[in-house]
C-alpha positions in Angstrom: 3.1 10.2 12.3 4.0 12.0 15.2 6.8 14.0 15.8 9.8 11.6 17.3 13.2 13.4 18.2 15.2 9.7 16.6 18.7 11.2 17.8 17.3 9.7 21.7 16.5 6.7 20.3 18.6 3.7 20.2 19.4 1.8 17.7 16.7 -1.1 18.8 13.9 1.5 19.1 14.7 2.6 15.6 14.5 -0.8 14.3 11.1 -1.7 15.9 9.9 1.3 14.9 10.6 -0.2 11.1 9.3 -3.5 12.2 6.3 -1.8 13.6 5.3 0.3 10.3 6.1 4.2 12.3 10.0 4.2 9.7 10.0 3.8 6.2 11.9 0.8 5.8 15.3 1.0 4.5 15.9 2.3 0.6 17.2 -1.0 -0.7 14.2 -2.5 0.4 12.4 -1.4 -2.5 14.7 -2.7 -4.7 15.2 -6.2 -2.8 12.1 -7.0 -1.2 13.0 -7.0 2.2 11.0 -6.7 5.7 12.0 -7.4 9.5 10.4 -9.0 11.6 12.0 -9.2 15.3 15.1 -7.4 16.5 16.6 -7.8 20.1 20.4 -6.3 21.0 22.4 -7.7 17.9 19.3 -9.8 16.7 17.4 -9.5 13.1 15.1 -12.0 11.7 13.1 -11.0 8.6 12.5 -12.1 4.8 13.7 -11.6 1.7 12.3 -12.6 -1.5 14.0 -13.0 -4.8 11.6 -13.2 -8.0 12.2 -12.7 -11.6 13.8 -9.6 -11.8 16.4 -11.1 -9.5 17.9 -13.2 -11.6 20.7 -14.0 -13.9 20.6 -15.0 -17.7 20.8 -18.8 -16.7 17.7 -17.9 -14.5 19.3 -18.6 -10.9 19.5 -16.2 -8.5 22.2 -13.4 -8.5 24.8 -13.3 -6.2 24.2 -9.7 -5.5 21.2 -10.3 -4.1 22.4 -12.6 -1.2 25.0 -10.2 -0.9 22.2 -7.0 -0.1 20.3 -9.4 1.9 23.4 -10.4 4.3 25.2 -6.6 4.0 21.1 -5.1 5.1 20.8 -7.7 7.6 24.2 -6.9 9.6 23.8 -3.7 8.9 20.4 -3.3 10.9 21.9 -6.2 13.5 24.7 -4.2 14.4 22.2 -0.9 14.6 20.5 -2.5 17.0 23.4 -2.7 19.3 23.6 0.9 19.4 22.9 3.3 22.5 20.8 6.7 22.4 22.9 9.4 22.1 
């Protein structure tokens, strides 16, 4: 990867660079299985899957895990709203 100076970058251009495979994708993501897939000014759309280790006792989902997903999710959405510095 080639040298990129990230503090002129806005927050968009550091998203697409995740989308685009040039950023590690965020930590969690290797926890929750997370990837993005579009971003525009305030906009994220991606996936997120849930499999076995996800799960409670009773074998639903945890809650936690929506939780990541929709904390990650705002968290990149409001990123991308960001100017270059």
């Amino acid at each position: 990867m080639k040298f990129m100076d990230l503090d002129q970058l806005s927050g968009l251009e550091l998203v697409q660079l995740i989308i685009d495979g040039k950023l590690p994708p965020t930590n969690i993501s290797q926890i929750i299985p997370m990837k993005f897939s579009y971003a525009d000014n305030g906009i994220i759309r991606g996936t997120a899957i849930a499999n076995q280790q996800h799960q409670n006792p009773s074998g639903s989902v945890h809650g936690g895990f929506s939780a990541t997903v929709i904390d990650t999710f705002r968290s990149e959405e409001h990123t991308s709203e960001l100017q270059s510095h």
